[in-house]
C-alpha positions as MATLAB code, in Angstrom:
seq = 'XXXXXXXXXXXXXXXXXXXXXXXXXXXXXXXXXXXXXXXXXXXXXXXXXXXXXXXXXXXXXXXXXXXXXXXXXXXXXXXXXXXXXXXXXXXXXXXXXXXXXXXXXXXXXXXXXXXXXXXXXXXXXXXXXXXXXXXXXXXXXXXXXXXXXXXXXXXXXXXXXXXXXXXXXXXXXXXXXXXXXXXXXXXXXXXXXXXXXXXXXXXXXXXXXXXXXXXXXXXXXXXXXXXXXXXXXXXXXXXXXXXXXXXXXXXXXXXXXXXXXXXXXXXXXXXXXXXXXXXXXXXXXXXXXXXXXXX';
ca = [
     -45.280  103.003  -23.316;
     -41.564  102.807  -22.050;
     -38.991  101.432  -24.965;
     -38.381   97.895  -23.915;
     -35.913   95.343  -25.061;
     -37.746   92.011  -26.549;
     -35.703   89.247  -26.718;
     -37.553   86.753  -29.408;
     -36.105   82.992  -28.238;
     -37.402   79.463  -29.769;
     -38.124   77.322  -26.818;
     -38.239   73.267  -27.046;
     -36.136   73.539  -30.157;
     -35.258   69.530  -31.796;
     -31.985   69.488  -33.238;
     -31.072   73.004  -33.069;
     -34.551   73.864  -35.041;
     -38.068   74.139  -34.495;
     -39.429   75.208  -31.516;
     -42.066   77.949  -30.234;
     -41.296   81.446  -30.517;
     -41.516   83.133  -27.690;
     -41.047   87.211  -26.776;
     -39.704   87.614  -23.620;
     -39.137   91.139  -21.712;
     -36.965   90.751  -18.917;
     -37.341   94.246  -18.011;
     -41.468   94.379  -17.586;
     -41.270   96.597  -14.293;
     -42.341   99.411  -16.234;
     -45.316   98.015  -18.799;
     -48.939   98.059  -18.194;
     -51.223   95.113  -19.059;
     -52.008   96.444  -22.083;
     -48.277   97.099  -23.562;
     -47.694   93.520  -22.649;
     -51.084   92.282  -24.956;
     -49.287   94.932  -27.737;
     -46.615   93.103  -27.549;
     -48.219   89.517  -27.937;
     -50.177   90.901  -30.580;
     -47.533   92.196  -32.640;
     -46.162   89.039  -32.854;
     -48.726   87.123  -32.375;
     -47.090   84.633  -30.035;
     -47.497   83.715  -25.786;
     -44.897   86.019  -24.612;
     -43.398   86.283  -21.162;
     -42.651   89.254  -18.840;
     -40.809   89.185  -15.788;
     -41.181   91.809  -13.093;
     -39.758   92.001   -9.301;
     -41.213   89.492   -7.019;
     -44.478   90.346   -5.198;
     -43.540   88.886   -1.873;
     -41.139   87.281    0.421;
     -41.927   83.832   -0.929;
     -40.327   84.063   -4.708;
     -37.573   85.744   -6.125;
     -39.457   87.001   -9.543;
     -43.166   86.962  -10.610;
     -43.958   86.185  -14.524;
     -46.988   87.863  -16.826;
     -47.829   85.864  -19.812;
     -50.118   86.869  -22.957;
     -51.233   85.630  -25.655;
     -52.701   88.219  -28.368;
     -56.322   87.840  -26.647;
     -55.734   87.840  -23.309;
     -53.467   87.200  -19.716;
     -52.341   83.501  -19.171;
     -52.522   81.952  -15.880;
     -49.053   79.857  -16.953;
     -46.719   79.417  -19.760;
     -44.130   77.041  -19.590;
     -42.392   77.572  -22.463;
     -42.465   81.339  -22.195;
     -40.819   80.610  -18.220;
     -38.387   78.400  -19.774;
     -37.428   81.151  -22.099;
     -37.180   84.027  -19.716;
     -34.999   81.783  -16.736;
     -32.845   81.093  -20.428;
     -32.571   85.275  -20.673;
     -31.874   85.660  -17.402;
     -29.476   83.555  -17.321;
     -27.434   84.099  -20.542;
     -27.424   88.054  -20.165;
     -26.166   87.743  -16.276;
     -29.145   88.538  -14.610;
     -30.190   85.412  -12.704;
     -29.758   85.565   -9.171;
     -28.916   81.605   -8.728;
     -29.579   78.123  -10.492;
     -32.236   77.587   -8.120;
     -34.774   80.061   -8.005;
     -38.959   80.916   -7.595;
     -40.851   82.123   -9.549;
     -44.635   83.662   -8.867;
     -47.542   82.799  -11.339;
     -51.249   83.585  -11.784;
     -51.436   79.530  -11.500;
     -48.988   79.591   -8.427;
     -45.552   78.736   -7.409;
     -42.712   77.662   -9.923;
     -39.252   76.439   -9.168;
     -36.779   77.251  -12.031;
     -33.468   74.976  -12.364;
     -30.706   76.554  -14.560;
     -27.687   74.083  -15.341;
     -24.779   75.749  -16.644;
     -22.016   73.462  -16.835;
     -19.221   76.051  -18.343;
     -21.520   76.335  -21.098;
     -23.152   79.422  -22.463;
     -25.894   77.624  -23.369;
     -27.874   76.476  -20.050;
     -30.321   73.737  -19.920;
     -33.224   74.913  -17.812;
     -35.752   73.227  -16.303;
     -39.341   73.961  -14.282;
     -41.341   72.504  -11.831;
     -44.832   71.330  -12.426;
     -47.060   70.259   -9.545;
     -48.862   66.488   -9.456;
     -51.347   65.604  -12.402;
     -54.584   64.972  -11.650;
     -56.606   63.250  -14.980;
     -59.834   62.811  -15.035;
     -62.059   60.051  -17.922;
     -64.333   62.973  -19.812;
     -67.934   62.059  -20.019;
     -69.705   60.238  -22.976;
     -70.829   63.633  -23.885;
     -67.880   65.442  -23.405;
     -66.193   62.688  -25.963;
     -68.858   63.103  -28.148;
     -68.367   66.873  -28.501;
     -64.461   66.139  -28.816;
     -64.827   63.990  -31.538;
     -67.050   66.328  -33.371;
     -64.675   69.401  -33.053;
     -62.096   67.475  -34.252;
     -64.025   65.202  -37.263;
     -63.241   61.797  -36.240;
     -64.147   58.825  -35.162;
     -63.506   56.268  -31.831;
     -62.473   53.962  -34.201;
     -59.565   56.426  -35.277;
     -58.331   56.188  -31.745;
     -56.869   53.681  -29.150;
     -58.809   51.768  -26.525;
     -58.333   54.476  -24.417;
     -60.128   57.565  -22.637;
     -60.810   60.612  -23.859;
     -58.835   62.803  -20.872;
     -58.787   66.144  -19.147;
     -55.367   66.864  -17.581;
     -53.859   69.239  -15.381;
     -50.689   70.378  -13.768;
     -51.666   74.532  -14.478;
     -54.222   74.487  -17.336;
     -56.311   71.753  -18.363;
     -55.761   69.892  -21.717;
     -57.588   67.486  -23.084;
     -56.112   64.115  -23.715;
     -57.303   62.282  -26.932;
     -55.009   58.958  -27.763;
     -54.816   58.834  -31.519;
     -54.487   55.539  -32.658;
     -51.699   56.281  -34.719;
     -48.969   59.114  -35.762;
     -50.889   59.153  -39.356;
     -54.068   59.822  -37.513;
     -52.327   62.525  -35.431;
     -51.053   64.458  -38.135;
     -54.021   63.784  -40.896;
     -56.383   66.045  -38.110;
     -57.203   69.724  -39.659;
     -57.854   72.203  -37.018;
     -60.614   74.350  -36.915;
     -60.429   77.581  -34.498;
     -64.049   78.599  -33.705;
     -65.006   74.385  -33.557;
     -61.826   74.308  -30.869;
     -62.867   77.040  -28.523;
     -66.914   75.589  -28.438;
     -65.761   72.287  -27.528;
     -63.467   73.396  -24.987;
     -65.433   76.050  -23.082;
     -67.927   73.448  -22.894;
     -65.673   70.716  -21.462;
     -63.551   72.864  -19.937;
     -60.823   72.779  -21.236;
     -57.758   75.514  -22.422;
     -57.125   73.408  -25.782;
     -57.276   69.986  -27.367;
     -53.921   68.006  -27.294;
     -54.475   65.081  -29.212;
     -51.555   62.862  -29.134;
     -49.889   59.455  -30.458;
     -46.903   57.057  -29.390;
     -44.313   57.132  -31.686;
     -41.823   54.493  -29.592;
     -43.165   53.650  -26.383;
     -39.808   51.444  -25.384;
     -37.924   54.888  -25.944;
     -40.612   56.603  -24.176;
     -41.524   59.011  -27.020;
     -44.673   60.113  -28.102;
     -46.206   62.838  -30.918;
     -48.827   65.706  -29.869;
     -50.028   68.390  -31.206;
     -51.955   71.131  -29.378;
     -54.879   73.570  -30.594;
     -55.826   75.921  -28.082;
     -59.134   77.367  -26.783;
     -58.958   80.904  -27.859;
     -55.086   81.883  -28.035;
     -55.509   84.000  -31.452;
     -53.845   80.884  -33.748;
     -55.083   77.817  -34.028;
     -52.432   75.550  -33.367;
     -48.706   75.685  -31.174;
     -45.969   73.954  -32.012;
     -44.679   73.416  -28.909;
     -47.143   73.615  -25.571;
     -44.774   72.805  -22.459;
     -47.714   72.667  -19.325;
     -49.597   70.312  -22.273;
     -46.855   67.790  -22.193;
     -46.694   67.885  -18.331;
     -50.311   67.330  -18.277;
     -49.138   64.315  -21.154;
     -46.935   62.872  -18.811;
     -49.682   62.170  -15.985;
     -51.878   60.835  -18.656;
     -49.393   58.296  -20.006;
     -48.752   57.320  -16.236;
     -52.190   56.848  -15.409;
     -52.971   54.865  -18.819;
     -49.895   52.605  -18.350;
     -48.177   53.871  -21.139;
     -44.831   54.564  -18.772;
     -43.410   53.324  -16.338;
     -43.327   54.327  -12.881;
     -39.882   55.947  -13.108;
     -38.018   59.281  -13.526;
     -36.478   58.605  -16.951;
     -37.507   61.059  -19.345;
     -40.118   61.476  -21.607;
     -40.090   62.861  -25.026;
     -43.266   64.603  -26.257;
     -42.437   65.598  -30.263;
     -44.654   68.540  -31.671;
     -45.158   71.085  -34.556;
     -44.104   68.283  -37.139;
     -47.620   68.826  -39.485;
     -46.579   72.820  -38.525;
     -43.380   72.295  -40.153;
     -41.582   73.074  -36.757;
     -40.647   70.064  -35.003;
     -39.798   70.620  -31.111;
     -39.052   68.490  -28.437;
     -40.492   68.812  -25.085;
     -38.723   66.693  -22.214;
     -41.062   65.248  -19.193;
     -38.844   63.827  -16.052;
     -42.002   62.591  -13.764;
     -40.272   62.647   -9.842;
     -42.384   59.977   -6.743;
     -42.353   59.858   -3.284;
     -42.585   56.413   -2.264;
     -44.032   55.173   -5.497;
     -46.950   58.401   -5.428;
     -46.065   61.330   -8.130;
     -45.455   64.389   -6.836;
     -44.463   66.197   -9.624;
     -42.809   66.336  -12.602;
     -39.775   68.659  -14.278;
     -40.466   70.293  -17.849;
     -37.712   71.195  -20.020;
     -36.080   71.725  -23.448;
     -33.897   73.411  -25.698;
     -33.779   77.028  -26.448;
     -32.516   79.455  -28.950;
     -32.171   83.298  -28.953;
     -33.172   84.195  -32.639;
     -33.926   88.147  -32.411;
     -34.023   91.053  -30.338;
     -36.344   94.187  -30.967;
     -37.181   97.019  -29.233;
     -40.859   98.078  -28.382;
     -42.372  100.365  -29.903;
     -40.122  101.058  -32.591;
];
């Protein structure tokens, strides 16, 4: 395997902590798929890889793992390599795209005389669909609650790149007295499928901020503290349940409190004529290491 530089960044930081920690290589030309699953499993986090673009149509194309296996999308992991590119000098413009397993992203890199941008992707239109009775069912189970331990709400699958499954807790104590269980998870989500369970909770709906917390399908941990394309998926739910407005003014998803890593994800839902059409996904990030790899 060719010595790469690994720049370890915490993306969706609150406050200048928290956050998910994310690998990025933003020299992947050279690595196979199986030096970038070494170097998810070594530190046992999604990690990013950017390589040249495959075509005409983008300007780089993005690999991400997890320590079992490729990832369609990441959006954290994007965030955090357009933040490398950008702070070591090697992004070609604040407006570039990027190619995906899941398709098309458009990063946005604001960098106001700052050394510090704020970056933001694009997400493509929601689409949420009610679960069945028997999909709830199994929900409930994997998680060990009740309906009466949620709102008068659905039970949701959601999608901008990977589907999530909605489940409105009826409160933040409800959201954060839920105990994860991995191989419980991963059942209940291959049968609904799903890629993870992202119960969540409004915390101040006039403020537009809401709690979530994510446990994935079969991602090697059993819960993230900070799940970008979940909070996407989030922000067509709330829409759809009338939980926000019909605006573009931004939504705050909160995560990895009961992880002891609070982050903050921002959602900034765009219409055409009053129909979504998308949605940008940003947040805060923080370079807190770099390795090389294999050392």
């Amino acid at each position: 395997m060719t010595m790469s530089e690994i720049r370890l960044v915490n993306v969706f930081t609150h406050k200048g902590r928290g956050g998910n920690p994310c690998p990025i290589v933003i020299d992947g030309a050279a690595l196979q798929a199986e030096d970038m699953q070494a170097v998810a499993r070594r530190f046992g986090h999604e990690s990013g890889f950017v390589l040249p673009a495959s075509g005409a149509d983008s300007d780089y194309t993005f690999r991400f793992w997890v320590p079992r296996h490729e990832m369609e999308m990441c959006g954290h992991a994007t965030i955090g390599a357009l933040w490398c590119l950008a702070t070591t000098g090697r992004l070609r413009a604040d407006q570039v795209r990027v190619g995906t397993r899941s398709g098309p992203v458009t990063g946005y890199v604001d960098r106001p005389g700052s050394p510090d941008p704020a970056v933001e992707i694009s997400q493509p239109a929601g689409k949420v669909v009610d679960v069945s009775r028997q999909d709830e069912e199994d929900v409930l189970a994997a998680l060990a609650v009740t309906r009466g331990d949620l709102l008068d709400l659905p039970i949701q699958n959601a999608v901008t790149s990977r589907v999530k499954s909605l489940i409105p807790m009826k409160s933040v104590e409800h959201l954060h007295g839920l105990v994860s269980d991995m191989a419980r998870t991963e059942q209940c989500c291959e049968r609904i499928g799903s890629t993870g369970l992202y119960p969540y909770a409004i915390d101040d709906q006039g403020a537009r901020r809401f709690e979530a917390r994510q446990f994935p399908k079969s991602s090697g941990y059993p819960e993230d503290a900070a799940t970008g394309i979940a909070a996407a998926a989030l922000a067509f739910g709330l829409l759809k349940n009338g939980l926000v407005a019909r605006d573009s003014r931004r939504i705050t998803i909160l995560q990895g409190r009961a992880m002891g890593s609070l982050s903050e994800i921002g959602v900034r839902l765009g219409f055409a004529d009053d129909r979504p059409v998308g949605c940008l996904l940003g947040g805060a990030v923080m370079l807190m290491d770099t390795h090389v790899f294999p050392d």
